[in-house]
Every structure is written in C-alpha cells, then in structure tokens.
C-alpha positions as a Markdown table, in Angstrom:
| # | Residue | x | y | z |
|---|---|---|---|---|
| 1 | Unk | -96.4 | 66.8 | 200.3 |
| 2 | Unk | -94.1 | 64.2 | 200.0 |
| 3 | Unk | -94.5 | 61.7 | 196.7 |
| 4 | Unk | -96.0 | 58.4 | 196.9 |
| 5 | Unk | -92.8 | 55.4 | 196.7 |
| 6 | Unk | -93.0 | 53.8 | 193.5 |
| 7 | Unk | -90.1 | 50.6 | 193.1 |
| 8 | Unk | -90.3 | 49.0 | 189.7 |
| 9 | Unk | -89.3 | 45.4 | 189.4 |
| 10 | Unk | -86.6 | 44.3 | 186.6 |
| 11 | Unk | -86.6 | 40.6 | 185.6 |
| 12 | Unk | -83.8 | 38.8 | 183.3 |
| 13 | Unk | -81.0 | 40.7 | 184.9 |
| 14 | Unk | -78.3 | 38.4 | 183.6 |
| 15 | Unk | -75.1 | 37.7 | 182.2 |
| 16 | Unk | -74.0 | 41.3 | 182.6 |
| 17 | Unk | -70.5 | 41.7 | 183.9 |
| 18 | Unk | -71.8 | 42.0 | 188.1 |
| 19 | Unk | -69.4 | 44.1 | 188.9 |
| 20 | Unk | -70.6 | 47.2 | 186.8 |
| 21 | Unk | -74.1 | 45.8 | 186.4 |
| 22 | Unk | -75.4 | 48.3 | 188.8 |
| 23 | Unk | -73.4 | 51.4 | 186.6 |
| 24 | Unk | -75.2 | 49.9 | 184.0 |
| 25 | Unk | -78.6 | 49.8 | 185.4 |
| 26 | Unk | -78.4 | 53.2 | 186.5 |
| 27 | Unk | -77.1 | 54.8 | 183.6 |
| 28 | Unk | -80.0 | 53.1 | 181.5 |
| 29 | Unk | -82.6 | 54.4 | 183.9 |
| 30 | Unk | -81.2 | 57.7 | 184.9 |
| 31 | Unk | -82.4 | 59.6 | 181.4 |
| 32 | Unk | -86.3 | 59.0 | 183.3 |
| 33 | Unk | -85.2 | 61.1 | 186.2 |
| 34 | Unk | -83.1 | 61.0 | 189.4 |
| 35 | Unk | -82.6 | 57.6 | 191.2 |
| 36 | Unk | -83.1 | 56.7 | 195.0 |
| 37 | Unk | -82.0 | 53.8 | 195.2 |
| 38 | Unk | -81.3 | 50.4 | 193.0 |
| 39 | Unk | -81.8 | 47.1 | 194.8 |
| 40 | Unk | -80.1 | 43.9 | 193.4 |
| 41 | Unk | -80.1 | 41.2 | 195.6 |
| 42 | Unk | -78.0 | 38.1 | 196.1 |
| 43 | Unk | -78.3 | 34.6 | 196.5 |
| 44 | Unk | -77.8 | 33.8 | 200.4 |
| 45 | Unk | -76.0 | 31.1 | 199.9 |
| 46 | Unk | -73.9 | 31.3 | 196.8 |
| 47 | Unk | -73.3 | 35.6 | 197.0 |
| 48 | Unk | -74.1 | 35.3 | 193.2 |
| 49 | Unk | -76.8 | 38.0 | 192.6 |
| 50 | Unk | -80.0 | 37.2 | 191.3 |
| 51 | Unk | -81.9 | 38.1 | 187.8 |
| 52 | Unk | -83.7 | 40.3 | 189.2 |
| 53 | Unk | -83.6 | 43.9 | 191.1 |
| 54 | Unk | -85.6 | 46.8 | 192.4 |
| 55 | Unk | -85.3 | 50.6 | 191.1 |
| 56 | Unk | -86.5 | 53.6 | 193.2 |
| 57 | Unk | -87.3 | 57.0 | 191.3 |
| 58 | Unk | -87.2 | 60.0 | 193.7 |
| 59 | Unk | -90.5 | 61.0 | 191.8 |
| 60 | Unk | -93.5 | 58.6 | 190.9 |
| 61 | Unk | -93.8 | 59.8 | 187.9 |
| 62 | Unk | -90.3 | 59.2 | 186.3 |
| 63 | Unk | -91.3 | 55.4 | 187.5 |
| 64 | Unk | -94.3 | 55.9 | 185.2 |
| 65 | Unk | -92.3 | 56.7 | 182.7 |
| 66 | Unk | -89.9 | 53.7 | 182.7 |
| 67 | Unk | -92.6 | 51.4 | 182.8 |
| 68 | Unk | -94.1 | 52.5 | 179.6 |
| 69 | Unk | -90.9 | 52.1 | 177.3 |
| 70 | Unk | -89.7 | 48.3 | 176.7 |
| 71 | Unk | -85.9 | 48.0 | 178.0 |
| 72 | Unk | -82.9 | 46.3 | 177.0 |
| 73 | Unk | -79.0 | 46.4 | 178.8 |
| 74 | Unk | -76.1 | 45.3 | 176.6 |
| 75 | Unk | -78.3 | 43.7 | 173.7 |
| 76 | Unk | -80.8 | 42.0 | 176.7 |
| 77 | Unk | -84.2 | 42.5 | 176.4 |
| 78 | Unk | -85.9 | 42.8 | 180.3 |
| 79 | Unk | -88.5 | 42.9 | 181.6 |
| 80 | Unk | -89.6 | 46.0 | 183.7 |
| 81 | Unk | -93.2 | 46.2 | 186.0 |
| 82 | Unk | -94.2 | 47.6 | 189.0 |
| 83 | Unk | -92.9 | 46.4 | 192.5 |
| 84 | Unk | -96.2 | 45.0 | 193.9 |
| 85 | Unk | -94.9 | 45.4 | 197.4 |
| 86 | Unk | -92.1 | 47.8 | 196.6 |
| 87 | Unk | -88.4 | 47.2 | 197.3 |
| 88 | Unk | -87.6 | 44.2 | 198.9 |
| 89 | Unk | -85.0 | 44.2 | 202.1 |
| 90 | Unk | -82.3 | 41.4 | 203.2 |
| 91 | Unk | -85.0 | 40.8 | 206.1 |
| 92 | Unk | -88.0 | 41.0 | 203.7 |
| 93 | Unk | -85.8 | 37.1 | 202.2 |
| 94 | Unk | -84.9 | 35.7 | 205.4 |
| 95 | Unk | -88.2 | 36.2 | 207.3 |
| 96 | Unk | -86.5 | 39.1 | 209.3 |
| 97 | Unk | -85.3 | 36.7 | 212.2 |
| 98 | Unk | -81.6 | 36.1 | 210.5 |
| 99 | Unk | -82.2 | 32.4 | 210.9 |
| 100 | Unk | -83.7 | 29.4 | 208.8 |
| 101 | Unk | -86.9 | 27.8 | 210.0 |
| 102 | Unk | -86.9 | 24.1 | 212.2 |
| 103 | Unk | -89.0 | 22.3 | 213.6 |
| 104 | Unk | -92.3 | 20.9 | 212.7 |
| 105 | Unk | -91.4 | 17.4 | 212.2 |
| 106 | Unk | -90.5 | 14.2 | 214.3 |
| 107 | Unk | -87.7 | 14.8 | 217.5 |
| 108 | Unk | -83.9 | 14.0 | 215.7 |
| 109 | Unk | -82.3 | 11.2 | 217.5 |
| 110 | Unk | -84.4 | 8.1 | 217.2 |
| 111 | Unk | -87.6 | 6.9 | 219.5 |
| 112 | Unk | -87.1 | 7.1 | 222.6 |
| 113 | Unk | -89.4 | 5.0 | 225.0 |
C-alpha cells in the first residue's frame, strides 16, 4: 500500500548562496530519510526565488520527523510546517492557464457613443 504524500513547507529561505541552496536544503533534511522531491519556487517576474520551498519525503513518517525538530541552514533559523495543500506546481501560481487575468473593468479606448 502505497504511503500517504506528506510536503512540508519551509519559510525564511533566504540569503543563502541560490545556486547551492537546494545542496543545502537537501543535505540538512536528508539525515530524516530519503527525499522525493524539493520544491523552490521563483518569482515570475524577477527569476529570483522566493523564501520559501516545499520538501517531499518518500515516507510520511520521515516528514514527521522533520517537523518535530526546529531547523536552521547556515546560522538561519526557519521555519518548517506542514504543506496544507502539499507541493505547490508552476500552474498551481499562475492559475494553470499560462496567462494573467483581464477584464472586468470599463472597455480601454475611451466612450464611445
């Protein structure tokens, strides 16, 4: 039977070098047990990545486990919790349509009688 998905959300993900912050996180979390995936999202517009990311244990309970110890990377206290919703997707930021929104307010172009 396969185990449940457990993501944990890590907040204050910053001023690590962003090229090996990912090494870093995994290397941190890989003494709980073996790692799915790590999630660390960018900023759409600026490619900067954001403070925050998403790790996925390949066992539930090695999720527990990280969530019960308090966490700090390179001197940096975060903060670690469960992913309500699990690990957010590209899709899950942009509303899954690729686009941004429109519409809704008054026709561009001035009144037209």
């Amino acid at each position: 039977m396969p185990q449940e998905k457990i993501s944990i959300l890590l907040r204050g993900l910053r001023g690590f070098d962003r090229k090996h912050e990912e090494e870093v996180i995994r290397e941190h979390f890989s003494k709980y047990g073996a790692i799915r995936d790590i999630y660390l999202p960018k900023d759409y517009f600026t490619g900067e990545m954001k403070k925050f990311g998403f790790i996925e244990f390949v066992d539930s309970k090695d999720a527990e486990d990280a969530l019960r110890d308090r966490h700090s990377l390179e001197g940096r206290e975060i903060q670690v919790q469960m992913a309500e919703h699990g690990r957010k997707r590209p899709e899950d930021f942009t509303g899954g349509r690729g686009g941004g929104g429109g519409g809704g307010g008054p026709p561009r172009g001035g009144r037209r009688s």
